[in-house]
C-alpha positions in Angstrom: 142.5 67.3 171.7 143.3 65.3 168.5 141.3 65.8 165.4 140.5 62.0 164.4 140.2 60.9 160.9 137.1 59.3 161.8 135.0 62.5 162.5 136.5 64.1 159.0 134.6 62.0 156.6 131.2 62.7 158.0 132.1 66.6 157.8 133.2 66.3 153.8 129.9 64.3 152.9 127.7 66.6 154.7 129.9 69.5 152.8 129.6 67.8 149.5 125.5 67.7 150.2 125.3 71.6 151.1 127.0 72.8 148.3 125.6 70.2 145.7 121.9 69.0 147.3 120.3 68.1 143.5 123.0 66.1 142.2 123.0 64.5 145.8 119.2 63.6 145.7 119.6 62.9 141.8 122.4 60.0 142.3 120.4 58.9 145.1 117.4 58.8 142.9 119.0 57.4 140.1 120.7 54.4 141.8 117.3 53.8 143.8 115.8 53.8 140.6 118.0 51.9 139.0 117.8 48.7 141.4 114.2 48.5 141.8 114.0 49.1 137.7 116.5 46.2 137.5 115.2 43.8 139.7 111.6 44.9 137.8 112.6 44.8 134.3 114.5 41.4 134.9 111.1 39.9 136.6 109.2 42.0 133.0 112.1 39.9 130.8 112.0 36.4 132.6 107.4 36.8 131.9 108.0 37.4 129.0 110.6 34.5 127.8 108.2 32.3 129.8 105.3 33.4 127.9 107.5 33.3 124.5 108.1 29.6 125.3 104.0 29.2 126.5 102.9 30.3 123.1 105.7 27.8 121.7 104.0 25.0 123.7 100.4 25.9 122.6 101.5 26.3 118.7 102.8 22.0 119.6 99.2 21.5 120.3 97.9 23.3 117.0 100.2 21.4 115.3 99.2 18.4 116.5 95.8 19.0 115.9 96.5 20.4 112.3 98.4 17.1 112.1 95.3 15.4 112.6 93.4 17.5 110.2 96.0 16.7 107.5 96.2 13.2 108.3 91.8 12.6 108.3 92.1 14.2 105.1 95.0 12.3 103.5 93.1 9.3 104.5 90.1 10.3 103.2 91.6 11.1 99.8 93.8 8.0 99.7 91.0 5.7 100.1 89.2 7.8 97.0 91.9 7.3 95.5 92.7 3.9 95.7 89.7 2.5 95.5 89.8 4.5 91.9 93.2 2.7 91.2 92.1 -0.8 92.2 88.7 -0.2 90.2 90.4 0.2 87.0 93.1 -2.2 87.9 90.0 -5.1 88.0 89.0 -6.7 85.0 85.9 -8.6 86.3 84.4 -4.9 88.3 84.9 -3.4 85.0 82.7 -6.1 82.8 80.3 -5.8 85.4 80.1 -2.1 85.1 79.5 -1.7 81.3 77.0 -3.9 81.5 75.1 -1.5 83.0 72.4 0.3 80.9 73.2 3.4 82.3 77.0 3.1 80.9 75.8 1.8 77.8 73.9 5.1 77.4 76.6 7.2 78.4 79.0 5.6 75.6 76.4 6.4 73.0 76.4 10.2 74.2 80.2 10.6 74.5 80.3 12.2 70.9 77.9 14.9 72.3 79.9 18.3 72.7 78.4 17.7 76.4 76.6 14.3 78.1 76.2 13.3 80.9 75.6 9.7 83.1 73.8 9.4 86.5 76.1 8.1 89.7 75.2 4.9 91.0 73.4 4.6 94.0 72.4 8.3 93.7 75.4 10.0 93.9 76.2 12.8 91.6 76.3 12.6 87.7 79.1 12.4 85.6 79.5 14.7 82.9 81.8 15.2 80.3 82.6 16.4 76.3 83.7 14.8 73.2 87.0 15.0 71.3 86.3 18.3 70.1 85.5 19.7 72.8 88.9 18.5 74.6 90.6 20.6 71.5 93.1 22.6 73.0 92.9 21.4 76.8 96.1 20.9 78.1 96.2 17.5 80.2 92.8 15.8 78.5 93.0 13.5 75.4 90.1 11.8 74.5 91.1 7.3 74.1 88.1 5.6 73.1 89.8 2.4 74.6 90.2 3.9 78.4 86.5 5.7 78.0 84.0 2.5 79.1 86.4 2.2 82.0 86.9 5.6 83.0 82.9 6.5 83.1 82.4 2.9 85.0 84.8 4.6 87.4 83.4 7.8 87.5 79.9 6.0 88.2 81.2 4.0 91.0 83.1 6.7 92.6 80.3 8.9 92.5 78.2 8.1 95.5 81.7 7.9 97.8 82.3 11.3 96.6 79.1 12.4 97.8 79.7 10.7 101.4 82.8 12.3 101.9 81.6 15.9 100.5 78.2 15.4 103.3 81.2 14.6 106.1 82.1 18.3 106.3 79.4 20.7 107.3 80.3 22.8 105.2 79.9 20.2 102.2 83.0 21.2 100.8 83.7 20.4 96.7 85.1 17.0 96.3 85.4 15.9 92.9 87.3 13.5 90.8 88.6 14.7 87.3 89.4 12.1 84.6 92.1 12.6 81.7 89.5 11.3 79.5 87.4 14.7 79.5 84.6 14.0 82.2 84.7 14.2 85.6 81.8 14.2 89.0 81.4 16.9 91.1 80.0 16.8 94.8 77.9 18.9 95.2 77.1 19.2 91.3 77.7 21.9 89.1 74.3 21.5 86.6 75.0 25.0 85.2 78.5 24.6 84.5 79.8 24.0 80.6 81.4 21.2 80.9 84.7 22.3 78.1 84.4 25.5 80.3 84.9 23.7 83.7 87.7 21.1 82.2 89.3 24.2 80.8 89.8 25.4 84.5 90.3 22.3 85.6 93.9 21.8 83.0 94.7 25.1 84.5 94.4 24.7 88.3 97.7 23.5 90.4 95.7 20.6 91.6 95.0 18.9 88.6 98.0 20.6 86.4 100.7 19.5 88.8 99.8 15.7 88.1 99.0 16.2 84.5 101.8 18.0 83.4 104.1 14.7 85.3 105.5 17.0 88.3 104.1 15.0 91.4 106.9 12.9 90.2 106.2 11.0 93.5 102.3 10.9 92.9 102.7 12.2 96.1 99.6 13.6 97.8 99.9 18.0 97.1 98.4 20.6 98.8 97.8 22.9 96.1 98.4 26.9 96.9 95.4 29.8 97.8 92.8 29.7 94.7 89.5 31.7 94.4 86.4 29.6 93.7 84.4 30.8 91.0 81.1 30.6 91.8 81.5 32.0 95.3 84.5 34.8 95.2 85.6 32.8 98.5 89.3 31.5 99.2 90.4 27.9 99.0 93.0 25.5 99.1 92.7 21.6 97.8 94.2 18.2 98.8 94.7 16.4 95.2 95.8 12.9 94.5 96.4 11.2 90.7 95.0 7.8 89.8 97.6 6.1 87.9 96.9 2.3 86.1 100.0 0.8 84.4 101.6 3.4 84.9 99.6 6.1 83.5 97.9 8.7 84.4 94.4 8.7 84.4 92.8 11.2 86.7 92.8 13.4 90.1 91.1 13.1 93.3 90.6 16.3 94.6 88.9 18.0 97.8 88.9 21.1 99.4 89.6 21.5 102.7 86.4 23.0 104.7 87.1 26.5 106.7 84.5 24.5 109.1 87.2 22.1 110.3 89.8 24.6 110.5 87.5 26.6 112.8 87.2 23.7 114.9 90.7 23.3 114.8 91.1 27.1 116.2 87.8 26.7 119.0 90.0 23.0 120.1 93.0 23.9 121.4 94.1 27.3 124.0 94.7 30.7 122.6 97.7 31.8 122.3 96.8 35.3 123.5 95.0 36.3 126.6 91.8 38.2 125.2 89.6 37.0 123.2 90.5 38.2 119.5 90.8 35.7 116.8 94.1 33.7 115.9 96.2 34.1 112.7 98.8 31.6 112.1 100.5 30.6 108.7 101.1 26.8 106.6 104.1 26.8 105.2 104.8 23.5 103.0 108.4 22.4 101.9 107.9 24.5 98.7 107.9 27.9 99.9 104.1 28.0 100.0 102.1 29.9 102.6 98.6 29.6 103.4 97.1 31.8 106.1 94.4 30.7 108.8 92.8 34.4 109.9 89.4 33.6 112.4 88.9 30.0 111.2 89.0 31.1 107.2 91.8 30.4 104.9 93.3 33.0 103.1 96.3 34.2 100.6 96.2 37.2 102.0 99.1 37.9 104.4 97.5 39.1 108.3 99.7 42.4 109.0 100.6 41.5 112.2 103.3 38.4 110.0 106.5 40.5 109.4 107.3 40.4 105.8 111.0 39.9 106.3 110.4 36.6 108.7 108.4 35.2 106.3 110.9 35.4 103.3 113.1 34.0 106.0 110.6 30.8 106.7 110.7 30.1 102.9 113.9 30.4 102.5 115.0 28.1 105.1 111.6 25.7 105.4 113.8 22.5 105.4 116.2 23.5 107.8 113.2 24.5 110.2 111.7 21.1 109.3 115.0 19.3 110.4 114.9 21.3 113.9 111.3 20.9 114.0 110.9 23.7 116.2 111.3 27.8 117.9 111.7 31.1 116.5 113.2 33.5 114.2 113.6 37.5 115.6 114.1 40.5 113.8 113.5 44.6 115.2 111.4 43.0 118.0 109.3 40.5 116.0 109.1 36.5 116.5 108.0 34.3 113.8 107.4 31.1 116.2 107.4 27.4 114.1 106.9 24.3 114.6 107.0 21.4 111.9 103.7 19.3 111.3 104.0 16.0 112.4 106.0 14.1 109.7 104.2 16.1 107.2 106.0 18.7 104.6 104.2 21.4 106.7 105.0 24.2 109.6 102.8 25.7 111.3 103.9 29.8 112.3 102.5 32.2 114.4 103.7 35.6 114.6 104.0 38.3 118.1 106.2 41.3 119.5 107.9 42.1 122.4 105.1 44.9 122.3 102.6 42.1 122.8 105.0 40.1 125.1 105.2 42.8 127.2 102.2 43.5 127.4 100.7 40.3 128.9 103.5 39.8 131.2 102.6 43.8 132.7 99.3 41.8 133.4 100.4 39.4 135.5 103.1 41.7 137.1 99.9 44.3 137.8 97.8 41.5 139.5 100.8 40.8 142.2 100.8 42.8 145.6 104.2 43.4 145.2 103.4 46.1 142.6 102.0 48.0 145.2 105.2 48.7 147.5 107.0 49.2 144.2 105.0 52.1 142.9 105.1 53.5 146.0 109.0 53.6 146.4 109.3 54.9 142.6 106.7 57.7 143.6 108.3 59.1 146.6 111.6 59.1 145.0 110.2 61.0 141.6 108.3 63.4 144.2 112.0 63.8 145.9 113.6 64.5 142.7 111.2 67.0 141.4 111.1 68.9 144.7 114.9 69.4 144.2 114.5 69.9 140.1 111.9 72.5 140.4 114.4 74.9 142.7 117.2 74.5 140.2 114.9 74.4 137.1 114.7 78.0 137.0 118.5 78.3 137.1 118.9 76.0 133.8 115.6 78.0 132.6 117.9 81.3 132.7 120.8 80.1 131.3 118.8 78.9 128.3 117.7 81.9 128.1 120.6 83.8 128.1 122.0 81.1 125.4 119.5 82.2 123.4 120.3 85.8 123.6 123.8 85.3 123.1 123.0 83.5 119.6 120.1 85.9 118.4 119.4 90.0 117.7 116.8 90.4 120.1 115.1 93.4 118.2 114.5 91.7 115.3 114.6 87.6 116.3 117.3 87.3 113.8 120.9 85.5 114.2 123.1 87.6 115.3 127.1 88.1 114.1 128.2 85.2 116.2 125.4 82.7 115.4 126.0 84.0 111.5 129.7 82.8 111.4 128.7 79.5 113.1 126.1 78.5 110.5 128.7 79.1 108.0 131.2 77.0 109.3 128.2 74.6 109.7 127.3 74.7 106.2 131.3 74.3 105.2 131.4 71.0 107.6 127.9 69.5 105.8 129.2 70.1 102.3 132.9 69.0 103.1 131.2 65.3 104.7 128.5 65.1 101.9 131.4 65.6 98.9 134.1 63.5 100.9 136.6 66.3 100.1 137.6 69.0 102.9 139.3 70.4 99.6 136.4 71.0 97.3 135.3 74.3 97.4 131.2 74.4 98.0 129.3 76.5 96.3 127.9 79.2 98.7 127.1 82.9 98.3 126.4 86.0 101.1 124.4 89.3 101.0 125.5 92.0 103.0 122.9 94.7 103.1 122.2 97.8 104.6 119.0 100.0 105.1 119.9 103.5 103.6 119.9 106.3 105.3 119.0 105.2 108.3 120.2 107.7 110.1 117.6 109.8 108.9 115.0 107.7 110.1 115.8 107.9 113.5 116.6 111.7 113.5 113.2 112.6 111.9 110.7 110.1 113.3 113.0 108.4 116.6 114.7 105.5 117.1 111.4 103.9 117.9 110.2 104.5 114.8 113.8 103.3 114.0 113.4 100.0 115.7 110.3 99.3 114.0 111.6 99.9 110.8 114.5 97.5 111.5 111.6 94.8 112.4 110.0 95.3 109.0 113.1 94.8 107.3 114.1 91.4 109.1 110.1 90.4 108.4 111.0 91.2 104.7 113.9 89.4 104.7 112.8 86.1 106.1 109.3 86.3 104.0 112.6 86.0 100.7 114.8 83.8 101.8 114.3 79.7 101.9 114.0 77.9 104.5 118.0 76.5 104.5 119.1 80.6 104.2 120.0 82.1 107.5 119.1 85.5 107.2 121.6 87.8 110.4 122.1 91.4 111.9 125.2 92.3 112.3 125.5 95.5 113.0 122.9 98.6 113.6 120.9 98.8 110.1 123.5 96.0 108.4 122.1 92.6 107.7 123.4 89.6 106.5 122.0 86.4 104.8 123.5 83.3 104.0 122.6 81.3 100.7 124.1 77.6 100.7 124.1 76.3 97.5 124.0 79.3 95.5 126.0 80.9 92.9 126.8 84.8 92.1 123.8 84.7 89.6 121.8 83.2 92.0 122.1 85.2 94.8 122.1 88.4 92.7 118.6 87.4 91.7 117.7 86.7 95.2 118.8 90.2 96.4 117.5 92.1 93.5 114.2 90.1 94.9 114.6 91.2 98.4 115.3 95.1 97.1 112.0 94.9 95.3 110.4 93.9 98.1 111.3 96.7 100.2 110.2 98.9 97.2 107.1 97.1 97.0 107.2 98.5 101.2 107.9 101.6 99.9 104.6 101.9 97.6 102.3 101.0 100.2 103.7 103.3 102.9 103.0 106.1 100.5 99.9 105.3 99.8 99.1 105.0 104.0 101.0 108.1 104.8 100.1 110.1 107.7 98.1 113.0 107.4 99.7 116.3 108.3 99.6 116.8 111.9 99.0 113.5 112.6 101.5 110.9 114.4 103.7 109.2 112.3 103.0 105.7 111.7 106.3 103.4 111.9 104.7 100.9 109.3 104.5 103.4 107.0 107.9 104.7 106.7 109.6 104.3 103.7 113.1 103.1 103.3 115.2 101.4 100.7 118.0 99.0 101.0 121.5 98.4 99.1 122.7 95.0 98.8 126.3 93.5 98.2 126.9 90.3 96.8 129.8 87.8 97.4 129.9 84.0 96.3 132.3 81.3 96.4 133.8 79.7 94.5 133.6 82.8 91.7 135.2 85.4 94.0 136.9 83.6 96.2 137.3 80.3 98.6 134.8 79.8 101.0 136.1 81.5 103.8 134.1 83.6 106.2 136.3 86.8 106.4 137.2 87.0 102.5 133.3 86.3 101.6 132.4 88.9 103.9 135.4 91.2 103.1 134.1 91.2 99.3 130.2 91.2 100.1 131.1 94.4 102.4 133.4 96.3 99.5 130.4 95.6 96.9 128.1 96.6 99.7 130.5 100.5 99.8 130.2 100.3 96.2 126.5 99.9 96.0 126.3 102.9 98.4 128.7 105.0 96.6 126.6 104.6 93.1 123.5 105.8 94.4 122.0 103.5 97.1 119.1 101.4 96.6 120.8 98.6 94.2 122.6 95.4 94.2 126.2 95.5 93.5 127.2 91.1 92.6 130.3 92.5 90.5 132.9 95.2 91.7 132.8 96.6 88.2 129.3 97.2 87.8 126.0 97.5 89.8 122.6 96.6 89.0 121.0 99.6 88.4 117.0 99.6 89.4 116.0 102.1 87.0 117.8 100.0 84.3 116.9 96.8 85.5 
């Protein structure tokens, strides 16, 4: 009968499977796991660019509705504002108005340091300072001619300052601030000095930046993050100027209410699925960035905005504002934008892929299909540890004996072989950190030897003898630094290498290690056995001679020649008495001289 080819493929695989079963079961495993991982992740990846774009959609709506925030206010303090312009603009309103009593009275006080007129209809009082007391206030000059006009104006403006402060319910400051050195307040500020409060005023970016002629445009400007005085709390202003001919003659200005922004927030969808508060950014054309953190504006930048995006958003704000739209990513962050209507604003919000992630595992969780695939992945991790935990033992013993082959097991030390691979370790690191295989690197080695050791094992055993060797290697490792590889290499010889150091060096660090063992010494004499008693290995005294060798003052940096010379000094230490450290082959260091 003819052996087919067909039945000779079944008989290798089933071969293969006896002689290799775990790396049978783990390709198995791994290429089961790797196709229901696939098709999972994919699914993970697909949520979460759909919920990437959903939280693109829903920052459209905020900006719509910001949009409409921006655009009630604009309206509300371009109506202020031209009804301001066209009041000063009208000869007949302005005859009217200083025919008032009230007026009349004001222009008598107007050489008072501070006066003050009341608002028609009610409305807030104007107050304001003389010539001297504008001295020195940038953006305010007192003109006798423009004053009748200017508190008519203020008088007039005064009760639809007040209407428009009581539309908020917040009652947000609204305020309008003339060149001429008064200005009204709603709500008023009674207590305030009023050269005090125009001294803030020259200073603050809402009145400043019309003042000093930079609205070129006499544009409407959001003015950047200030701190209110009275109340510690964070604000940001809408400010318009009031021009005449021309010239500048005062600022609208109103703050915009943390109230409407929080309705703003509670009127359109989170863009997360729990309930925690929303932080999202206004960036204008300018490179300025006010926050929106649980309906309250803020300077203060939320940790969850990465620093790096939002350099980025400043950077490039008028490019974003030409594409209107999407997202910037960096390290796994997205700074979402989307531009304000036909404003000079973007809005930005800020997530993760952490976060991402996270609410598309949600929706992957809630599906049944979850079920079938937790159970596949279980049976197959239960498969593979069956077959891991017979060969675990195998890799556990090999370890084991890795570690043996690279260490003394006495004394936990490295060994001779591990010794000489740290060394040509330390020669590779210095040879990449000076960019030069050439350069020879400063390194030094002590070769010591416990003396007489012999003795020791003779009188008290080679237990005794073993423990002896354990004290050393404890003494040794209690000297050396961290980055010195203390070794035994041989019965009672030790090694230690010092990266880094020089001959002086390294001398000073063996004479330590020799003291130390003296220091040993003391203390065993002092606990000494009684007579009769049994010995106590701790308390066996023993001395140690030490040779040194460093490179580059004795030679290149080479294993053999460092330890050929370390081993000669080591003889020579020996030879002149024992017990010292020999860093020279022409002299030793004597302890009873040192």
């Amino acid at each position: 009968m003819q052996h087919t080819p067909g039945r000779t493929r079944p008989h290798g695989f089933s071969s293969m499977v006896m002689r290799h079963p775990h790396l049978v079961v783990t390709v198995c495993f791994l290429a089961a796991m790797a196709l229901v991982s696939g098709v999972g992740l994919r699914q993970l990846y697909q949520m979460t660019r759909y919920d990437l774009h959903s939280r693109q959609r829903d920052l459209e709506v905020r900006a719509v509705g910001v949009d409409a925030l921006i655009s009630a206010e604009r309206r509300r303090l371009l109506f202020l504002r031209d009804y301001a312009e066209h009041l000063l603009a009208s000869p007949s309103q302005q005859r009217v108005g200083l025919q008032n009593p009230k007026v009349q009275a004001a222009l008598r006080d107007s050489d008072q340091p501070q006066w003050e007129a009341p608002g028609a209809m009610d409305g807030p009082r104007v107050f304001g300072t003389n010539a001297q007391g504008l001295a020195g206030i940038d953006g305010f000059d007192r003109d006798a001619a423009a004053l009748p006009a200017d508190i008519v104006l203020a008088r007039s403006i005064s009760p639809l300052l007040a209407i428009s402060q009581h539309a908020d319910a917040v009652q947000s400051t609204v305020a309008y601030i003339s060149a001429n050195g008064l200005y009204v307040l709603s709500p008023e500020r009674p207590d305030a000095h009023a050269p005090d409060l125009l001294r803030r005023f020259s200073t603050m970016p809402y009145y400043r930046l019309h003042a000093t002629g930079q609205n070129a445009g006499h544009d409407i400007v959001w003015t950047p993050i200030y701190t209110e005085s009275k109340k510690g709390e964070a604000i940001a202003t809408l400010s318009a100027p009031v021009y005449t001919n021309g010239r500048f003659r005062g600022a609208v200005v109103m703050d915009v209410a943390p109230s409407r922004l929080l309705s703003l927030q509670l009127a359109t969808s989170n863009l997360t699925d729990d309930d925690s508060p929303v932080e999202f950014g206004l960036l204008n054309s300018n490179g300025d960035l006010v926050y929106f953190v649980d309906g309250k504006i803020t300077s203060q930048r939320p940790a969850r905005f990465d620093p790096y995006l939002l350099d980025m958003a400043r950077t490039q704000a008028a490019a974003w504002m030409a594409r209107g739209q999407g997202y910037v990513e960096r390290s796994g962050r997205y700074l979402l934008f989307q531009h304000v209507g036909e404003s000079h604003w973007i809005l930005l919000t800020d997530t993760d892929d952490s976060e991402l992630t996270l609410a598309a595992a949600r929706r992957v969780f809630s599906s049944p299909l979850i079920v079938a695939w937790l159970a596949i992945a279980v049976l197959l991790i239960g498969t593979l540890r069956v077959v891991k935990h017979i060969f675990g033992q195998y890799v556990e013993a090999s370890t084991r004996l890795e570690t043996l082959a690279r260490s003394d097991p006495l004394t936990g030390l490295a060994n001779r072989r591990r010794f000489q691979e740290a060394f040509d370790e330390t020669l590779e690191r210095a040879a990449r950190e000076s960019g030069d295989e050439a350069t020879t690197p400063a390194m030094a080695l002590l070769m010591l030897d416990i003396d007489y050791f012999k003795r020791v094992n003779d009188r008290f055993g080679h237990a005794a003898g073993d423990r002896v060797l354990v004290i050393f290697a404890d003494i040794l490792r209690g000297n050396l630094r961290s980055a010195e590889m203390p070794a035994r290499v041989g019965g009672e010889e030790f090694a230690a290498l010092l990266p880094g150091a020089d001959l002086a060096t390294a001398a000073a660090v063996a004479e330590r290690i020799r003291q130390a063992v003296e220091a040993h010494a003391a203390n065993a004499a002092q606990t000494a056995s009684m007579p009769g008693e049994a010995v106590n290995p701790d308390a066996i005294a023993f001395t140690v001679s030490i040779g040194v060798a460093a490179s580059p003052a004795d030679c290149p940096a080479h294993y053999e020649a460092l330890m050929q010379v370390a081993d000669r000094r080591l003889y020579a230490a020996k030879e002149s008495g024992r017990n010292r450290v020999v860093a020279e082959d022409s002299r030793s260091i004597d302890p009873a001289r040192a």
